[in-house]
TORKOL-60049 format. One record per residue (C-alpha): z, y, x; residue in one letter; residue number from 1. Coordinates in pm, 1 decimal. Layout:
<z->Z&y->Y&x->X&banu->A&torba->NUM>;
...
This chain:
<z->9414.1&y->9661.8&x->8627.4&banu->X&torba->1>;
<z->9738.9&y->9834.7&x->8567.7&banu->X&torba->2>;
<z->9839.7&y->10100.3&x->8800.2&banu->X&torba->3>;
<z->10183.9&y->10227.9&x->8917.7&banu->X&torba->4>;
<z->10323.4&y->10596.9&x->8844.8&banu->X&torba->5>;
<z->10291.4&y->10678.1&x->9171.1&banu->X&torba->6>;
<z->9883.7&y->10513.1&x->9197.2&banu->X&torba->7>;
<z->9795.2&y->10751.9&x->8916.3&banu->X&torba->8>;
<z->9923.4&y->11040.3&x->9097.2&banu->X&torba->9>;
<z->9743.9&y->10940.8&x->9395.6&banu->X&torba->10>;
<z->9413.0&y->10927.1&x->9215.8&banu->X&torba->11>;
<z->9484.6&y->11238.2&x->9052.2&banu->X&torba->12>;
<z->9499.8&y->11415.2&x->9418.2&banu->X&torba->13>;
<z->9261.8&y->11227.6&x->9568.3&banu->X&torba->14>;
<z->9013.0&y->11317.2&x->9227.1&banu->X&torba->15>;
<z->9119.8&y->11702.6&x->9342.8&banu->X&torba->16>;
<z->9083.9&y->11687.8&x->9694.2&banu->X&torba->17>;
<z->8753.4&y->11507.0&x->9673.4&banu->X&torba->18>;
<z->8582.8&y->11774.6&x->9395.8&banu->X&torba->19>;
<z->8730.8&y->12067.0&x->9702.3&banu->X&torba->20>;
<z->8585.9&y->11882.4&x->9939.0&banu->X&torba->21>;
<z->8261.8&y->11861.7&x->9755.5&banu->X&torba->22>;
<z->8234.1&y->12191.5&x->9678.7&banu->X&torba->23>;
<z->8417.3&y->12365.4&x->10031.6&banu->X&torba->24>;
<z->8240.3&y->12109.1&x->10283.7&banu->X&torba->25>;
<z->7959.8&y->11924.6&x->10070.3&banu->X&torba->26>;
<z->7867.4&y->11592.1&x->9980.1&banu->X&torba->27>;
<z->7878.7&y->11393.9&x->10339.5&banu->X&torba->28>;
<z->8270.8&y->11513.4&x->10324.8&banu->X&torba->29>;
<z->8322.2&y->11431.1&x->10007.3&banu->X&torba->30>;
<z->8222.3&y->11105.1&x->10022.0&banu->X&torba->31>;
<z->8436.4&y->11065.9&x->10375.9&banu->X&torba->32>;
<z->8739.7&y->11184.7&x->10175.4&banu->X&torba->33>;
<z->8665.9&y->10920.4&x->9900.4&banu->X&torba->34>;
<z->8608.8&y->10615.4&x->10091.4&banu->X&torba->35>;
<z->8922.1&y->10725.5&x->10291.2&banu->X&torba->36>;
<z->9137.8&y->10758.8&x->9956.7&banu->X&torba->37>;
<z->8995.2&y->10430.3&x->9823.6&banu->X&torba->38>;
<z->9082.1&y->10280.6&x->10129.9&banu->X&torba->39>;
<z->9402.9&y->10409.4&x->10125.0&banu->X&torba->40>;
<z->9464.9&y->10323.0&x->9787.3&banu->X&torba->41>;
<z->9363.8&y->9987.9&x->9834.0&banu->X&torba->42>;
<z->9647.2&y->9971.7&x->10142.8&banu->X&torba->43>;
<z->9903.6&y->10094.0&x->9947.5&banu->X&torba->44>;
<z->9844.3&y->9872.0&x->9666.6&banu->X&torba->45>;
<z->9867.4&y->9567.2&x->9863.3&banu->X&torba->46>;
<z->10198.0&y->9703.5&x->10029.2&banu->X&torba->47>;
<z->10388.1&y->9807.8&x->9735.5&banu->X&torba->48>;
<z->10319.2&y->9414.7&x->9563.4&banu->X&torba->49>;
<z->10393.7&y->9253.1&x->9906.8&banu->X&torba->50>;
<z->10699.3&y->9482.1&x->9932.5&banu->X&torba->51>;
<z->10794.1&y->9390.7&x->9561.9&banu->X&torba->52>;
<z->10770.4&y->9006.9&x->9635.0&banu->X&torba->53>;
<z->10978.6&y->9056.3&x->9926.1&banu->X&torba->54>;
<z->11255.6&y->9259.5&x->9774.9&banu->X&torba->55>;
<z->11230.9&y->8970.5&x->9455.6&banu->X&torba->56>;
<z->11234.2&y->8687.0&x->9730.0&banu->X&torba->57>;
<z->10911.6&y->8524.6&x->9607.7&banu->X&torba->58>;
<z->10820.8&y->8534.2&x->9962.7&banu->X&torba->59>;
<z->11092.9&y->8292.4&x->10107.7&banu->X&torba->60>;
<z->11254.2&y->8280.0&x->10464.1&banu->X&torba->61>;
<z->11046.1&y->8297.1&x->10753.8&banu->X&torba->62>;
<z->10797.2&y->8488.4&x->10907.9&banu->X&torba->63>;
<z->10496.4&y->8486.2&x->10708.8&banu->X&torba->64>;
<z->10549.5&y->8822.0&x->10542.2&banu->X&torba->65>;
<z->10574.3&y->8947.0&x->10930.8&banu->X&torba->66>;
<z->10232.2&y->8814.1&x->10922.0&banu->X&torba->67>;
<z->10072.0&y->8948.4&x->10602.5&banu->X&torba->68>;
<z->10227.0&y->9298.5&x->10693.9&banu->X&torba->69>;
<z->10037.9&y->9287.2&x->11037.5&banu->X&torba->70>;
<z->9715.5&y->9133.7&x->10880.6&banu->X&torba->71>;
<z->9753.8&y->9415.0&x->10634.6&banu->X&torba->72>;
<z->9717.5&y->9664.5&x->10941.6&banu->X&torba->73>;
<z->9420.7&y->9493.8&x->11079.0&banu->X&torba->74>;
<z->9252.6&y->9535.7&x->10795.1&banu->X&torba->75>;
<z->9303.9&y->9863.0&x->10716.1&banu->X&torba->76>;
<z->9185.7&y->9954.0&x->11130.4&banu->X&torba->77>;
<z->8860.6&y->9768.4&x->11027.0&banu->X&torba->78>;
<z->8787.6&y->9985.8&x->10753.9&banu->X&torba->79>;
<z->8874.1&y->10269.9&x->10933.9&banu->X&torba->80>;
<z->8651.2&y->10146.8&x->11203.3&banu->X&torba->81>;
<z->8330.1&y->10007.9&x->11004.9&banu->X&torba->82>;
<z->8337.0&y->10346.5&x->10804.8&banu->X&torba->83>;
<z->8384.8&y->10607.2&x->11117.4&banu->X&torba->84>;
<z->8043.9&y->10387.5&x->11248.6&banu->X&torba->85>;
<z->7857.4&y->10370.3&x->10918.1&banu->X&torba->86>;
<z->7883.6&y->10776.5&x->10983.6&banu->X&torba->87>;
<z->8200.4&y->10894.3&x->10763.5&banu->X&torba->88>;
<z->8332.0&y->11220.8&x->10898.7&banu->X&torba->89>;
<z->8664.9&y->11155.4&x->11081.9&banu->X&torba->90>;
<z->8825.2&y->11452.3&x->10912.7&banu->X&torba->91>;
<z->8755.0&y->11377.1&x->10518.0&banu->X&torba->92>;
<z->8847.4&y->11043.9&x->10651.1&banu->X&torba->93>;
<z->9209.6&y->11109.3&x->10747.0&banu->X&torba->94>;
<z->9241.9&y->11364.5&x->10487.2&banu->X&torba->95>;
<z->9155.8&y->11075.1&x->10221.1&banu->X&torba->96>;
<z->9363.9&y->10833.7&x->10413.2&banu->X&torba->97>;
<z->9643.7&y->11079.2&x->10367.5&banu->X&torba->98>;
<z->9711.8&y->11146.8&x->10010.0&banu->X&torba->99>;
<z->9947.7&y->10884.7&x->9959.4&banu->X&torba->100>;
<z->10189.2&y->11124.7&x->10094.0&banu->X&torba->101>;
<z->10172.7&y->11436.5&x->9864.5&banu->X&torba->102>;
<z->10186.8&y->11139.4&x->9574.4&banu->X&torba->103>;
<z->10477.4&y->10934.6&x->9710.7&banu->X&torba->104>;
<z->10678.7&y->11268.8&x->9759.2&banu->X&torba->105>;
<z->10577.1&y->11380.0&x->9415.4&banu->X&torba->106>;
<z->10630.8&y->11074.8&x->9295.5&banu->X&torba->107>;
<z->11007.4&y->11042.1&x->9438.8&banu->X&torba->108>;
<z->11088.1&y->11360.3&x->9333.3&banu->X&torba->109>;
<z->11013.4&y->11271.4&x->8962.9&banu->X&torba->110>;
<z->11193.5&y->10942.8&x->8981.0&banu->X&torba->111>;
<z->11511.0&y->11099.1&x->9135.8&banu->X&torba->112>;
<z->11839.7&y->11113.3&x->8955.2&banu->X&torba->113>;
<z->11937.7&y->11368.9&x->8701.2&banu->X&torba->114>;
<z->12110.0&y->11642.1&x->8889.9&banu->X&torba->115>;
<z->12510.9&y->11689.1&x->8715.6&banu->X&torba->116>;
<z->12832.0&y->11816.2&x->8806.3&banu->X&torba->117>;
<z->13041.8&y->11614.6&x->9036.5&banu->X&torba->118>;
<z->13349.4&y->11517.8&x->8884.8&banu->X&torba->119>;
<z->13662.0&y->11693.1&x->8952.6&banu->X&torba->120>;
<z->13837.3&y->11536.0&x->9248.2&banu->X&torba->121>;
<z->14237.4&y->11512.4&x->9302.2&banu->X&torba->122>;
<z->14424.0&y->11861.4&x->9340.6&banu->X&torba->123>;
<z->14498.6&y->11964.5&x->9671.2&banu->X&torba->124>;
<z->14856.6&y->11852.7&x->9724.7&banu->X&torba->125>;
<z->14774.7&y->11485.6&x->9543.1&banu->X&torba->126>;
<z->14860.9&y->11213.3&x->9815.8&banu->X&torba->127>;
<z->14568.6&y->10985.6&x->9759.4&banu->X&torba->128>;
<z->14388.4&y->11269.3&x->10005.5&banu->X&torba->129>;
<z->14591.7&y->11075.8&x->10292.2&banu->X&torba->130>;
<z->14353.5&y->10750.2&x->10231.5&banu->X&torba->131>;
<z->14071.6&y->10928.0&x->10238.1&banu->X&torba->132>;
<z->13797.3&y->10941.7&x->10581.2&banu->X&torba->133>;
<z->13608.5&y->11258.9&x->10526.8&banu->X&torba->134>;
<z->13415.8&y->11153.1&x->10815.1&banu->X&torba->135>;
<z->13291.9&y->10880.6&x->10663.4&banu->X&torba->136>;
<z->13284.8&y->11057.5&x->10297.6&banu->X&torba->137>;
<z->13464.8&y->10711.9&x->10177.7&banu->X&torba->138>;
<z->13871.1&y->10571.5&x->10138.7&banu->X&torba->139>;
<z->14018.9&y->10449.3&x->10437.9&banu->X&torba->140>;
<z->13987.1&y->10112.4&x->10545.6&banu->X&torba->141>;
<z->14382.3&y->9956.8&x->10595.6&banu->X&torba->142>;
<z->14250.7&y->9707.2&x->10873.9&banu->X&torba->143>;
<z->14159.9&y->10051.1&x->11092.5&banu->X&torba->144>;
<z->14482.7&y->10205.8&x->10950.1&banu->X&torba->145>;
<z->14691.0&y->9915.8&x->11123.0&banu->X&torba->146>;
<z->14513.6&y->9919.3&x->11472.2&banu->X&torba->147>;
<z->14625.6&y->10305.6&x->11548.6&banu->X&torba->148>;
């Protein structure tokens, strides 16, 4: 099994927060905050291929994906729901469930674009700056330029 940048970062933080939790809150937590992670990693798993195959159109027209994305909720509220009765503690739970976010943000952050210099725009008095919405931070379209 292959994982994504972003799925190894996830385990990384979920390895972390589960050894804190073992060691601040003790074993039941622990083991709350790794079923909730493994849960969670399972989830996100599923909806980054499922997104993937939609954005590459191996999923066709229709509404099947609509379906699969809903199923995909259902099964993550039965997990929740058989492991809050088999006795997980609600808080390790959530916090478990949540460290997709610290590793998506991370994640994002490290794929962003290389920050550079913008180029240098037009001088001041240069009469392209007449075609130019700075509303809409783009040209000016002619078809509005002909209804005024």
């Amino acid at each position: 099994m292959q994982l994504d940048s972003i799925e190894r970062l996830n385990l990384a933080i979920a390895a972390g927060a589960v050894a804190v939790g073992y060691a601040a809150a003790g074993p039941a937590f622990a083991t709350s905050l790794a079923l909730g992670a493994g849960i969670e990693g399972v989830n996100f798993r599923v909806l980054r291929s499922g997104s993937q195959r939609l954005f590459a159109g191996d999923l066709g027209v229709g509404h099947a994906w609509v379906a699969g994305f809903a199923l995909r909720f259902v099964v993550l509220a039965g997990a929740i729901a058989l492991s809050l009765r088999a006795g997980a503690q609600p808080v390790g739970l959530v916090l478990g469930l949540s460290t997709i976010v610290p590793a998506a943000i991370l994640g994002a952050w490290r794929a962003r674009p290389p920050i550079g210099t913008p180029p240098p725009g037009p001088p001041p008095d240069d009469p392209s700056w007449e075609a130019w919405n700075p509303w809409l931070a783009r040209e000016r379209d002619p078809a509005e330029q002909e209804e005024r």
